[in-house]
N, C-alpha and C positions, 0 to 999 in steps of 0.2 A: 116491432120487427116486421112483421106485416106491411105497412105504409113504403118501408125502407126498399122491400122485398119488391111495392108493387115498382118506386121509381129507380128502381136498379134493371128491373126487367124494361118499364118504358123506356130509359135513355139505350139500353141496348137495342131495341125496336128501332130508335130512332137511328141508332149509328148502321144499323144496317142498311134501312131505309135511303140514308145519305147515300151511303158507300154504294149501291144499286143507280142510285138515280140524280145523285148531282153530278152538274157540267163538269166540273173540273176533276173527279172520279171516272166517271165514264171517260173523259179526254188523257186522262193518266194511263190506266185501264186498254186504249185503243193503241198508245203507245208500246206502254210494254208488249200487247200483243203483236204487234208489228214486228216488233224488235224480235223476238223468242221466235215468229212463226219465217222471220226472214232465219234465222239461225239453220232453223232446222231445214229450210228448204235449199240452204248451200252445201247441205252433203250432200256428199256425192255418193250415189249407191249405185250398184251395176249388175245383173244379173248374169251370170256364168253358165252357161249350155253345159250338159252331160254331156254331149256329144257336137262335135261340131256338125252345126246346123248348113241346109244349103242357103244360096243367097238370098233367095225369094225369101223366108223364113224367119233367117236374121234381120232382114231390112220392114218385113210389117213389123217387130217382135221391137224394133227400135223406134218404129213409130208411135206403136202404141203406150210406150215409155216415154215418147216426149209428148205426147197427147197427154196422158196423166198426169204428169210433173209440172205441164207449161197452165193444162185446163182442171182438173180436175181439181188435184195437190193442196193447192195453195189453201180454194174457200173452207177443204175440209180440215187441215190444220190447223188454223185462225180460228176457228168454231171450237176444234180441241181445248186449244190454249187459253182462248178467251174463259171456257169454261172451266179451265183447271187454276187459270188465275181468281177469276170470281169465287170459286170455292176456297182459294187460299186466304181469301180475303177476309172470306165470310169465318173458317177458322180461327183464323186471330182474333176477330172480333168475339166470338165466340169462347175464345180460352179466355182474352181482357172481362168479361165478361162471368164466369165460371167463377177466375181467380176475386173478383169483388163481393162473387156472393160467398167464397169461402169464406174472405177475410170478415162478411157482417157476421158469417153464422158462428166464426167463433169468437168476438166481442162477448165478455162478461155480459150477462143479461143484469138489466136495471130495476126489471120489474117484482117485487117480491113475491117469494116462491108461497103459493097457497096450497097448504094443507090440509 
């Protein structure tokens, strides 16, 4: 049980290990985040004055909304998403993982019981 225990844990090592740091993961992984942080950066959000503002006011208050959105926005997104995809990742792996060692732990034991 033991032995089983320890190569159930190393191949999940390893699968992580992959999923973190092989080419074709990482280049999977760049896409979807592309994809997800383009998503989010095509809404459209708008902020609405209490009061109508003068013009001076309204027009830095729009700059500093397209400075954000155009400079800001995006690298912090992408960092989000990336991170919440890696996590997802590393989840499944981790339930695939769980669910193997439940199924060893309840396999009828072979070794006779000493009394």
């Amino acid at each position: 049980m033991n032995k089983k225990f320890q190569e159930l844990l190393h191949r999940y090592k390893v699968q992580a290990f992959h999923q973190e740091h092989d080419k074709t993961s990482v280049a999977e992984l760049s896409r979807q985040c592309m994809h997800v942080t383009d998503d989010v950066l095509k809404q459209k959000y708008s902020y609405h004055f209490q009061k109508l503002p003068d013009a001076d006011r309204a027009e830095m208050v729009n700059m500093i909304q397209s400075y954000v959105r155009e400079a800001i926005l995006p690298p912090v997104v992408e960092k989000l998403v990336e991170r919440q995809l890696r996590l997802e990742k590393r989840l499944e792996t981790m339930q695939s993982f769980q669910r193997e060692l439940l199924e060893l732990l309840s396999e009828p034991s072979r070794e006779p019981v000493q009394r």
